[in-house]
N, C-alpha and C positions, 0 to 999 in steps of 0.2 A: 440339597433337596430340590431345589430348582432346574437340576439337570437329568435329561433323559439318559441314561444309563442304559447302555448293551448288556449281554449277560455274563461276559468275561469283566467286564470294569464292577458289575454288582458281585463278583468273588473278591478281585482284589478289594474292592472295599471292606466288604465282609472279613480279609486275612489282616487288613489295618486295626480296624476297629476290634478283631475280636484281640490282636496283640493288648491295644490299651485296655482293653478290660482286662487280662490278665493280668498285664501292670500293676494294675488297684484292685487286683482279689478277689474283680467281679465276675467266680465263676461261672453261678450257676446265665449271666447273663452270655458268656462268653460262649456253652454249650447251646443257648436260645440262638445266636447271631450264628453260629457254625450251622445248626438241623436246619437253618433257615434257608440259608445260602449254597448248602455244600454240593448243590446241584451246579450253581455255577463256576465252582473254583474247577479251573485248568490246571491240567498237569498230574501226571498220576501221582508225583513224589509230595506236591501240593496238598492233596488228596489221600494220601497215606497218610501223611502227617498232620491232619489234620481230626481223620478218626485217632490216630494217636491219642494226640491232644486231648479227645474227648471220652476215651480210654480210662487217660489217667486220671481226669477229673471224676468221672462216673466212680471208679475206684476208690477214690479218696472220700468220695463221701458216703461210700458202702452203698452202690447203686452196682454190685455183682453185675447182676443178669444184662444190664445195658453196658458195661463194661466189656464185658466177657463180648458181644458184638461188633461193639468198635473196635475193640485189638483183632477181632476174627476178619473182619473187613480189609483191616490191614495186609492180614497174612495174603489175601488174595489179589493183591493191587501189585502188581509187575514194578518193585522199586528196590531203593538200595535193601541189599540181605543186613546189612546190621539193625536195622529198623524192623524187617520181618523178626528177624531175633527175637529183638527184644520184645515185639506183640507175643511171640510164643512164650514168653518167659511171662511175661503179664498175663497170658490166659491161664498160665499152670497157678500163679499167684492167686487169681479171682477163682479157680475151680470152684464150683458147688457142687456136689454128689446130690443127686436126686433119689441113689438108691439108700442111702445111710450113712455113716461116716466111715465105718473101716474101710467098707465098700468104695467109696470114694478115695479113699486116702490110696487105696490099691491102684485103683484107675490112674492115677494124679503120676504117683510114681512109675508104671509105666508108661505114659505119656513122656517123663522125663528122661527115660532110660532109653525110648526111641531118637530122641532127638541126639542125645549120647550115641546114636551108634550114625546117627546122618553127616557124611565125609565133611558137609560144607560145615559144620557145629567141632571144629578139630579143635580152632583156634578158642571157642567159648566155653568148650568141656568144663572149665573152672567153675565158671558161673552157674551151668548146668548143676553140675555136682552140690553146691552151694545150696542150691532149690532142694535138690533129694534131702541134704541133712535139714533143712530148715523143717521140711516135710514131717522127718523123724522124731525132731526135735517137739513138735508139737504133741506127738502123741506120747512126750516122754520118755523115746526109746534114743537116748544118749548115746548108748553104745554106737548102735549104727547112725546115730548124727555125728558123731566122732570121727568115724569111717569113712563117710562120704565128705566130712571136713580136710580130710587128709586127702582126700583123691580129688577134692579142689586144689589143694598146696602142691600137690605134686607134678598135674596136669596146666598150671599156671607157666603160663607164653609173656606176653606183652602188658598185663592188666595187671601192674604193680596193687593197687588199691583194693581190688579182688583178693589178689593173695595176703594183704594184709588184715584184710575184714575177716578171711579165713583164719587167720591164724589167732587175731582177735575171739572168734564166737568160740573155738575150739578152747582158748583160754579160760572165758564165760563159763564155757560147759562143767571145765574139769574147777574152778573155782566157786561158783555159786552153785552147782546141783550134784556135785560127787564130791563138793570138799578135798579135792585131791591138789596140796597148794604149790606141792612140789612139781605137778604137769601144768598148772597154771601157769606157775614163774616162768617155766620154757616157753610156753606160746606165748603169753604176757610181754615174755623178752623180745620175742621176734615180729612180734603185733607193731611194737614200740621203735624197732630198728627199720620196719616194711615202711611207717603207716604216712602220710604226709605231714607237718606238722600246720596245716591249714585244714587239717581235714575233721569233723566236728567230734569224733570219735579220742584225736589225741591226748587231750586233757586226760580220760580216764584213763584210757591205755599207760600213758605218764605215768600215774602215780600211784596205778596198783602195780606198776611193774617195778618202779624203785620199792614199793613197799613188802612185795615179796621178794626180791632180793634180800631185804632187811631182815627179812623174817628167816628165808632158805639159810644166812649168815648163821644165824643162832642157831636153825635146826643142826648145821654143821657142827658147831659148836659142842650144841653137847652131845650129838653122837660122837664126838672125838674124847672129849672130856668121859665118858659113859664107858668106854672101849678102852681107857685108861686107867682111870679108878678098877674096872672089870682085871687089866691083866697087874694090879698093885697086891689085887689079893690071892694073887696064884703064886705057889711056893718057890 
C-alpha cells in the first residue's frame, strides 16, 4: 500500500490477488478486484481470460445477462480460438430468449448449428453436438437429444471425455426417461470402457453398468428359457 504503482504493476496485482481469492471461494470479491482493474491488465490473452473468468462466475451464480457479456467480450478479443470456443459454447448455455421459450429454444439451436457448419469448429463438433441434445433434452424431446448424442459419438476426434459424457447422457436418456434397459446397458457399457476412472461421473457409470449387465443376464435368460418351454409343446 505504500508503493506508487504504474497501471501495468496495478493489473498484475489485480491477476495475484484475484487468483487468492479464488483460492478461498471469494467470488463475488474476485469479480469486484477484476471490474476494478480490468482496464489495467495487459495482454489481450490476459484480458480474454479474464472476462472468461468473470463469465463463469456471473454464470454460476445465475447472473445470465452479465454472463452472456463477459463470454461476448471474449469472443471479440484477437486470442487463442479454443478459449473463443468455449465463450461461444457458454453464450449458447446462458441464452435467454426475450421472445419466449420455444422461440428462444429455436434461436439457441440455430446459433448451435451455425457454429457446426464454421471449418475452424471440425475439431469441437462433439461438443457442439452435445449442446444441441442438451437443448432437446430440456424440452423433453429425447428422441432428437438421442440423435444429436449420437452425432457427438460419431463426430468425436481427440476429447476422449466428451465422447464418454456422451455415451453416458445417452445411457441416462434411454435408462431413466424411456426405461429402455436393454439401450442403456450398451451406452452404460461404453460410458464405463470411455470414461476416466478419476473422473467424478465414474462411480455411477460403474455400477449401473455392472448392474445392467446383471440384469440383460437374466433378460437373456428367460428369453432362452421362454423359446424353449415354447418349442417343448410343439408336436
Amino acid at each position: 500500500n505504500n508503493m506508487e504503482l504504474n497501471k501495468r504493476q496495478k493489473g498484475e496485482k489485480a491477476l495475484i490477488q484475484a487468483q487468492v481469492l479464488l483460492d478461498e471461494g471469494e467470488y463475488d470479491e474476485v469479480v469486484r478486484v477484476l471490474n476494478r482493474h480490468k482496464k489495467n491488465i495487459k495482454g489481450k490473452n490476459n484480458r480474454a481470460r479474464v472476462y472468461y473468468l468473470m463469465g463463469q462466475i456471473y454464470s454460476n451464480q445465475g447472473n445470465y445477462p452479465r454472463a452472456y457479456e463477459a463470454f461476448k467480450k471474449v469472443t471479440k478479443i484477437n486470442t487463442d480460438y479454443e478459449l473463443i470456443f468455449n465463450a461461444k459454447l457458454n453464450i449458447a448455455r446462458n441464452f435467454i430468449a426475450e421472445d419466449g421459450e420455444s422461440e428462444g429454444t429455436s434461436k439457441l439451436v440455430r446459433y448451435l448449428k451455425k457454429m457446426l457448419r464454421d471449418e475452424k469448429n471440425i475439431d469441437y463438433q462433439d461438443q457442439i453436438y452435445y449442446e444441441i441434445a442438451m437443448v432437446y433434452y430440456k424440452q423433453n424431446n429425447f428422441i432428437a437429444s438421442i440423435e444429436n448424442l449420437k452425432s457427438s459419438i460419431q463426430n468425436s476426434t481427440d476429447n476422449q471425455r466428451q465422447k464418454a459424457i456422451s455415451y453416458y447422457k445417452t445411457g441416462q436418456i434411454y435408462f431413466y426417461d424411456l426405461k429402455d434397459f436393454t439401450n442403456a446397458g450398451l451406452y452404460f457399457d461404453s460410458a464405463s470402457t470411455s470414461i476416466n476412472q478419476d473422473a467424478p461421473e465414474y462411480a455411477e457409470i460403474s455400477a449401473i453398468s455392472n448392474t445392467l449387465k446383471e440384469y440383460l443376464g437374466y433378460v437373456k435368460t428367460i428369453s432362452t428359457n421362454d423359446s424353449l418351454l415354447a418349442s417343448s409343446k410343439l408336436s
